[in-house]
C-alpha positions in Angstrom: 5.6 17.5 -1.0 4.0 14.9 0.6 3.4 15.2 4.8 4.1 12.0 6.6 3.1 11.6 10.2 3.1 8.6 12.8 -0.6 7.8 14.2 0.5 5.9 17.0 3.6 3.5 16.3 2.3 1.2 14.0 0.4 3.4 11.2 1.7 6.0 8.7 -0.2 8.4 7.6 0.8 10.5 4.3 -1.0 13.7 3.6 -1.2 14.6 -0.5 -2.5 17.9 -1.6 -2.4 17.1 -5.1 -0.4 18.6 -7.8 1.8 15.6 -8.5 2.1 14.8 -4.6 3.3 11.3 -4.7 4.6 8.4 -2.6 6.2 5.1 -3.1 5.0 2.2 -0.9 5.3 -1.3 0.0 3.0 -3.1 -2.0 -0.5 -4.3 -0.1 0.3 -1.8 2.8 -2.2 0.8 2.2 -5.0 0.2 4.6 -7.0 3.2 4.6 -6.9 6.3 2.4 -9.7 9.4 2.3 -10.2 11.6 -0.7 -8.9 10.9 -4.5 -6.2 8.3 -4.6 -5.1 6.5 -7.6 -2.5 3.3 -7.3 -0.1 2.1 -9.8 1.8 -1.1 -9.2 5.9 -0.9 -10.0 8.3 -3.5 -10.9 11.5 -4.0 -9.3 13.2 -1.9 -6.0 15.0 0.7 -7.6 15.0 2.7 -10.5 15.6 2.0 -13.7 17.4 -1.5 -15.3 20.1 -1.6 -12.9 17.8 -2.0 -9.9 15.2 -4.3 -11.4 18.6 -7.0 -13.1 20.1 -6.6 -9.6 16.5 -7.5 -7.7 16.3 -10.4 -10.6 19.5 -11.9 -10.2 19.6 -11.7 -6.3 16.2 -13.1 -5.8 15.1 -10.3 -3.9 11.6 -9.2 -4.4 10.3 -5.7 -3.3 7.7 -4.4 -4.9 6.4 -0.9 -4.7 3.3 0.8 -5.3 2.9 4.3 -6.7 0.3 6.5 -4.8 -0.5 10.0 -6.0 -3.9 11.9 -5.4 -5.3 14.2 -2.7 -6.4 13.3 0.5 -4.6 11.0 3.4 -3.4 7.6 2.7 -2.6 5.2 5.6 -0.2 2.6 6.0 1.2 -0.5 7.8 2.5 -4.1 7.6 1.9 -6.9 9.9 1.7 -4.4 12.7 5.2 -3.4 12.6 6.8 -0.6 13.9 7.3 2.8 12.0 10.5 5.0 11.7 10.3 8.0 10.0 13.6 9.7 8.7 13.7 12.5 7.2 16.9 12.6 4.7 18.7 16.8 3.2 20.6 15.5 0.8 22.1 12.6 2.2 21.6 8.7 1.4 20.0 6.1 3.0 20.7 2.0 2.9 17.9 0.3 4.1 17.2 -3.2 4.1 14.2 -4.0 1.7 12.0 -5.5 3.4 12.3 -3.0 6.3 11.3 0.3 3.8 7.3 1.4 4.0 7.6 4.4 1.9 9.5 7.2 0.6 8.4 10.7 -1.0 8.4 10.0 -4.5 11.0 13.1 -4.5 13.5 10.2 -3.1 15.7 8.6 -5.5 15.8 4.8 -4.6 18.1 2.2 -6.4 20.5 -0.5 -5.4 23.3 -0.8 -3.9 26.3 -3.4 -3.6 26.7 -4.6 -0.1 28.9 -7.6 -0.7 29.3 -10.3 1.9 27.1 -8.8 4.5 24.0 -9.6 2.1 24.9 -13.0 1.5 25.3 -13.4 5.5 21.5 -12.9 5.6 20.5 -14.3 2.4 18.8 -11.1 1.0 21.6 -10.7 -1.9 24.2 -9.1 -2.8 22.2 -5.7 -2.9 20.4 -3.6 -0.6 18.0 -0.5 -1.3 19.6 3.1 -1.1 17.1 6.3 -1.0 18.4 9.6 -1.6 17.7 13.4 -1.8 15.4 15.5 0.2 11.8 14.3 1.8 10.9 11.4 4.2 10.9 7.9 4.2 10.0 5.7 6.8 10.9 2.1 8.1 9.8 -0.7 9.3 10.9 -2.8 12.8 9.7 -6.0 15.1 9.7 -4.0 18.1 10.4 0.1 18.2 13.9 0.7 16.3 17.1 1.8 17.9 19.2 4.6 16.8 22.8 3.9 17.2 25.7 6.8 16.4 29.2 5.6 15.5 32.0 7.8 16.0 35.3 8.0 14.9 37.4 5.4 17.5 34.1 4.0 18.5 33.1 1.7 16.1 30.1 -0.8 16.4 29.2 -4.0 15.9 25.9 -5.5 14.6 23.9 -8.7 14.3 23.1 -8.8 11.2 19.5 -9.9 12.0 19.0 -7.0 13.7 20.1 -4.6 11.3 18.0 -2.2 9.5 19.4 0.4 7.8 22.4 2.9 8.0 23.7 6.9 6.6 26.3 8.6 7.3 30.3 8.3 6.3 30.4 4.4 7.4 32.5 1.5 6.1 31.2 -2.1 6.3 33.0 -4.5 6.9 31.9 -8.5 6.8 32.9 -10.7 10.5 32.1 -14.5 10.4 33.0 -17.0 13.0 31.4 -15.5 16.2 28.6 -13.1 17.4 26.6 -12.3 20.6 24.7 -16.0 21.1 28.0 -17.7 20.4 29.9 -15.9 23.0 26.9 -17.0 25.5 27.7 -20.4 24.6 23.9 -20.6 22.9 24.7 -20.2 19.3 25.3 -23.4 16.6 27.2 -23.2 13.4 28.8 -20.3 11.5 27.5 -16.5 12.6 28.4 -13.4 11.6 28.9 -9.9 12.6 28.3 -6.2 10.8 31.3 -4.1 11.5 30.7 -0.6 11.0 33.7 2.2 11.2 33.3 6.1 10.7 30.7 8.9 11.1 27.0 8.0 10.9 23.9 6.8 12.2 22.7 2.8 12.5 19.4 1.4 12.8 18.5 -1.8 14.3 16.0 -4.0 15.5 15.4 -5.6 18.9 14.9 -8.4 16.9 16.0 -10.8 15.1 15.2 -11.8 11.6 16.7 -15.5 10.2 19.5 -15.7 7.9 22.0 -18.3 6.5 24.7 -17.7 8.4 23.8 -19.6 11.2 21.7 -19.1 14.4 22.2 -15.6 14.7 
């Protein structure tokens, strides 16, 4: 299995021994590699039809590279920083454009968010990984991990938001969020309402959506 380790907060680097040792990444975001390294471009952000009709008819684009060899592989984006998560079993809903890579041991597809991905005009759909091995994300600014607890739900900008695991419900809150309640905000914003056990990433940042100035 691939070895994933953080060389500062901004690069990844991915050990492959060969064998069949693989990774997906974000396409372009290899900046370095030693050894024997071979790159294959994929189409679509998840497996099979499903994910690539689903990326088609959202107007999402993420596309992933295949990297497999032996050696170490390095990468970043735009000098973001990196999360790495390391999933037994469980799934992860990430946000596109905030996944780097996964060990190709991962299972990625799509999954249906409803209104919360229209609130930020990425879709319908967001990208679930799954299984055993590591993945790691992406963030403007070093990512927050927030736990929600039964009782003790939370509540999330949506521009902020990364990705999520755990047993959480969604559910979609327009008509106010944190700038409004300031008196800063201007037309319609939204919230991310999340209720149960689990684990919530987010940003101390905030990327533009539709829903207003959020």
């Amino acid at each position: 299995m691939a070895q994933f380790r953080l060389e500062g907060t901004k690069v990844l680097a991915v050990q492959l021994s060969g064998g069949g040792d693989a990774v997906k990444a974000k396409n372009g975001s290899m900046v370095a590699y030693d050894g024997q390294m071979a790159f294959k471009k994929m189409s679509g952000g998840g497996e099979g039809v499903r994910g690539m009709v689903t990326r088609r008819l959202t107007g999402e684009q993420m596309t992933v590279m295949e990297v497999k060899g032996q050696g170490t592989c390095y990468f970043a984006d735009r000098a973001s920083d990196i999360s790495l998560v390391r999933l037994n079993g469980e799934k992860l809903h990430v946000e596109a454009s905030n996944l780097l890579c996964a060990d190709s041991s991962l299972r990625t597809g799509t999954t249906f968010t409803g209104l919360r991905g229209a609130s930020q005009g990425n879709g319908l759909f967001t990208t679930s990984v799954e299984g055993t091995g590591q993945a790691a994300l992406m963030s403007d600014g070093p990512a927050v991990l927030l736990r929600v607890s039964q009782g003790m739900p939370l509540q999330v900008d949506p521009g902020a938001y990364i990705a999520h695991q755990g047993n959480l419900n969604q559910s979609f809150q327009s008509g106010v969020n944190f700038r409004t309640l300031m008196g800063e905000g201007s037309g319609e914003a939204f919230q991310i309402r999340f209720e149960g056990e689990g684990l919530v990433y987010v940003q101390p940042s905030e990327r533009n959506t539709i829903g207003g100035d959020v």
